[in-house]
DRENTOR-460617 format. One record per residue (C-alpha): residue number from 1; residue in one letter; x, y, z. Coordinates in Angstrom, 2 decimals. Each point is the difference from the previous one (the first is absolute). Example, Ala and Ser with C-alpha at 12.3 -4.5 7.8 and 13.67 -1.06 7.14 Angstrom:
     i   aa         u         v         w
     1    A     12.30     -4.50      7.80
     2    S      1.37      3.44     -0.66
***
This chain:
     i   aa         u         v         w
     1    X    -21.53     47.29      6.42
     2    X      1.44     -2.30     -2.70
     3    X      2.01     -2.63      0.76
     4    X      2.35     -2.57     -1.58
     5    X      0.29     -3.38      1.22
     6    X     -1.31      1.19      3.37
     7    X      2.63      3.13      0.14
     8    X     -1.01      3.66      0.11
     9    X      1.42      1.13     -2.92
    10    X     -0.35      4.15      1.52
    11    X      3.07      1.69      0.62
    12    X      0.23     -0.49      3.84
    13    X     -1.15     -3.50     -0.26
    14    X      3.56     -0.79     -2.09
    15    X      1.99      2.02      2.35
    16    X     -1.15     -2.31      3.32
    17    X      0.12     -3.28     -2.34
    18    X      3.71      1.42     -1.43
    19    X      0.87      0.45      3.73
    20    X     -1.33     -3.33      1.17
    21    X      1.84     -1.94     -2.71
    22    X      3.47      2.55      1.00
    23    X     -0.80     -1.00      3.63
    24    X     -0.71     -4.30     -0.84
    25    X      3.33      0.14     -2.33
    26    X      2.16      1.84      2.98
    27    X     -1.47     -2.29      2.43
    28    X      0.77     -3.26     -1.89
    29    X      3.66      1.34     -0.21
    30    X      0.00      0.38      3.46
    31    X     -0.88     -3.86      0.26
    32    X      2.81     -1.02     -2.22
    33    X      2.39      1.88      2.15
    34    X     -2.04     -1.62      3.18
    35    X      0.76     -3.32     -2.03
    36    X      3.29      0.41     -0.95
    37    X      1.11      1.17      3.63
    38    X     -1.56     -3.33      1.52
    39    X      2.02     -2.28     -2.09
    40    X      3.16      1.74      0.62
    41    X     -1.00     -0.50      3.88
    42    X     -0.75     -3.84     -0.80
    43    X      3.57     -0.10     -1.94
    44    X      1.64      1.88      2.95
    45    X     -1.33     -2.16      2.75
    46    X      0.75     -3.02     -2.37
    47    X      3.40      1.25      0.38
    48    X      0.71      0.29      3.43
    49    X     -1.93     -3.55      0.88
    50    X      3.13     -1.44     -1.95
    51    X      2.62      1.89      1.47
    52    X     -1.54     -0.51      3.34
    53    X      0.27     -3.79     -0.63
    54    X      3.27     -0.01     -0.76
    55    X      1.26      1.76      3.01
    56    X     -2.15     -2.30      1.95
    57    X      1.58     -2.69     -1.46
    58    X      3.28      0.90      0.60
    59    X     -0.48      0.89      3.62
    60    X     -1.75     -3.62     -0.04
    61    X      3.26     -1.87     -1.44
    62    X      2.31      2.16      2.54
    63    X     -1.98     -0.59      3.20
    64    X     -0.72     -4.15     -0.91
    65    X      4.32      0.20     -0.97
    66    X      0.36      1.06      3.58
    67    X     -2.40     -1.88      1.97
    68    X      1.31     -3.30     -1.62
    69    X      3.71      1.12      1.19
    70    X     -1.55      0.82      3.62
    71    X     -1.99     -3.57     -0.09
    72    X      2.97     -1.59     -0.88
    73    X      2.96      1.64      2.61
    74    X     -2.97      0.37      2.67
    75    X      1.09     -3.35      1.60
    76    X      3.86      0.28     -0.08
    77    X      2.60      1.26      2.01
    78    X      1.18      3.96     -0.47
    79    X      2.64     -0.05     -2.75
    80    X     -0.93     -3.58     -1.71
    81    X      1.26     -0.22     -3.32
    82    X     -2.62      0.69     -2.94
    83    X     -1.69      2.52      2.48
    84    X      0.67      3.92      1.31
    85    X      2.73      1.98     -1.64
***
């Protein structure tokens, strides 16, 4: 069988190496997409770390806002000016 740089060159030999190339190029696009969908996850959980921080943060600022007003009226009388409603 002749061959050209280590390639059958019959008729059924270029129909498997056409379909093995077909298959390698489909598969690489797959990989792309694979890719390409794992950096959209990274930017996605990049994301919602930030937001998450910032909510924490807030809830952070509102609960130290109202423990320093409980530290601070704990030790006085009900109805002490500066403290309660």
């Amino acid at each position: 069988m002749p061959q050209s740089l280590g390639v059958p060159t019959t008729a059924g030999a270029g129909n498997r190496v056409r379909r093995a190339w077909n298959r390698l190029r489909s598969s690489a696009g797959r990989a792309r997409d694979r890719g390409a969908s794992a950096i959209e996850w990274v930017i996605i959980t990049a994301v919602l770390v930030v937001v998450v921080s910032i909510i924490g943060g807030v809830v952070y600022n509102v609960v130290q806002t109202k423990s320093s007003e409980l530290e601070k009226c704990a030790n006085q009388p009900v109805g002490s000016k500066g403290c309660g409603p």
